[in-house]
C-alpha positions, 0 to 999 in steps of 0.5 A: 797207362793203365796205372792212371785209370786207377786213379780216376774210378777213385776221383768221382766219389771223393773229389767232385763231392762237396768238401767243408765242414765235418759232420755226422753225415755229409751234407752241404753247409761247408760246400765251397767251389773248388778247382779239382786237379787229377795230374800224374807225371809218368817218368819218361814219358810226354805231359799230358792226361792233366784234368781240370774240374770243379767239384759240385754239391753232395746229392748232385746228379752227375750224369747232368753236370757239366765238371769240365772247367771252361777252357776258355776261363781256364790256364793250366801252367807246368813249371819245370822248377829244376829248369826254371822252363814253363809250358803254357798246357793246352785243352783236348776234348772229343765229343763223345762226352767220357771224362778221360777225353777232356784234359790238358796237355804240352804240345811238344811231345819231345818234352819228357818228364825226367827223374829227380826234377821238381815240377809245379802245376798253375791252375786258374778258372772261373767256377760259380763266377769267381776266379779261383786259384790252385797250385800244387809241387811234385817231385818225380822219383829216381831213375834208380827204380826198375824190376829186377826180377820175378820168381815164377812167370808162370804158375797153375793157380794155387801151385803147391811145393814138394811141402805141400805149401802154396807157391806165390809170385813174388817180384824183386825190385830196386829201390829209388833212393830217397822214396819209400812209397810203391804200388803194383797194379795187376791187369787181367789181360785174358779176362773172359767169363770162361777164363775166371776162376770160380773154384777159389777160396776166397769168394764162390760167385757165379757168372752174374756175379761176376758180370755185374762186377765185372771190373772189380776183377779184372784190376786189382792193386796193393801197395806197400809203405816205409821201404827203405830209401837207400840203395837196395832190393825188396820183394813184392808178392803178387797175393792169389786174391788178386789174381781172378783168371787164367791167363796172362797178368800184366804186372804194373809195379811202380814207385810215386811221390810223397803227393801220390802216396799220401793220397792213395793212403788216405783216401779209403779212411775219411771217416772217424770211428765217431762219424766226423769226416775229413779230407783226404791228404791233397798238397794241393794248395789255394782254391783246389783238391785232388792230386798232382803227383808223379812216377816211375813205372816198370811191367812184367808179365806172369801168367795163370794156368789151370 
């Protein structure tokens, strides 16, 4: 899903980096080998796409480092604690050297993740020679959670009212009890250079600029936090400022764990105003960074015209 992905054009930066001590700038004092785990379980779906990695010293060149823990000194246990049920993960790998087509995954693909139920990961490798130990919980949001509506499935770009006021679209949802925490992720699906919207206002590019930061704009996310976790609906704008094309949207709504959230909130703001770094906010517990989360996703469609 493309929800996943986002989160790995976030990991290379900030995952695979050294983390210790603080300072002015990063550097290398407080580097310590770590197991870094990038797991998300999708709610109603099989358990796979678990990556296992190490992280490296800042300043290294990662088109000529091998991340990819050694399966053959690595163990990967999922625990359904609810169920008291483990599975022991496997390896897949391909040779066409890309990161999302090394991980871990459960061989019986009958075996789902289910809503509300308490899964925990068991990670074991050997990096620099040592055997190290990571362990994480996640407790997947309630099924309670699904898109109840959308204002407008198709709107020209900028679409004004009788007012003359800007139309927007916005999409209702229905909570998951017990979880405040959600994220929409919009897809360009008909992205094209021809289809881009160049007469915007926000930013005036031209065509190589948009071809040199081309994936800048074809993926876009928002999220919004402190909803109210009893029963209810809440509306979600879709902003015009993430919408850069004509043509069909895919929109990603979707609620996460309190692991997922607390990452996605910390992760753009490691840096003090004095200069200081600090980490993210992982849960991962022992030798290990990252993030192992879950949750609960459901897609509907608008479409730009122009």
């Amino acid at each position: 899903m493309k929800t996943i992905k986002l989160i790995t054009y976030i990991l290379p930066a900030l995952l695979l980096i050294a983390c210790g001590k603080a300072t002015m700038e990063p550097s290398n004092s407080g580097f310590e080998s770590k197991i870094v785990i990038e797991g998300f379980l999708a709610a109603g779906n099989p358990i796979k796409d678990i990556r296992i990695t190490r992280n490296v010293p800042v300043g290294t060149d990662l088109n000529n480092t091998n991340l990819i823990s050694d399966p053959n000194t690595t163990q990967v246990l999922l625990t359904n604690e609810t169920d008291n049920i483990t599975y022991d993960l496997a390896f897949h790998s391909t040779n066409n050297g890309s990161l999302d087509d090394y991980y871990w995954y459960c061989t019986d693909n009958s075996v789902l993740v289910e809503n509300d139920k308490t899964y925990s990961i068991q990670v074991s490798a050997v990096i620099d020679g040592k055997t190290l130990n990571a362990s994480s919980t996640t407790t997947v949001p309630s099924a309670t959670f699904k898109i109840a509506d959308i204002n407008y499935t198709e709107l020209q770009y900028r679409q004004k009212d009788e007012n003359n006021e800007v139309l927007e679209f916005m999409v209702t949802f229905d909570h998951a009890v017990g979880s405040d925490f959600y994220m929409m992720v919009v897809n360009a699906m008909d992205a094209e250079l021809d289809s881009f919207i160049y007469d915007n206002p926000i930013e005036k590019l031209d065509e190589q600029d948009v071809i040199d930061h081309y994936n800048d704009y074809i993926d876009e996310y928002n999220y919004i936090i402190n909803i109210d976790d009893t029963p209810g609906q809440t509306d979600f704008r879709v902003w015009w400022s993430d919408l850069w094309f004509y043509g069909r949207h895919q929109i990603n709504l979707m609620v996460v764990d309190e692991n997922y959230g607390k990452f996605i909130d910390t992760y753009e703001d490691v840096q003090e105003d004095d200069g200081n770094f600090h980490e993210p906010i992982f849960a991962i517990e022992g030798d290990g960074i990252g993030v192992f989360g879950s949750f609960v996703a459901d897609t509907t469609w608008i479409t730009v015209t122009r």
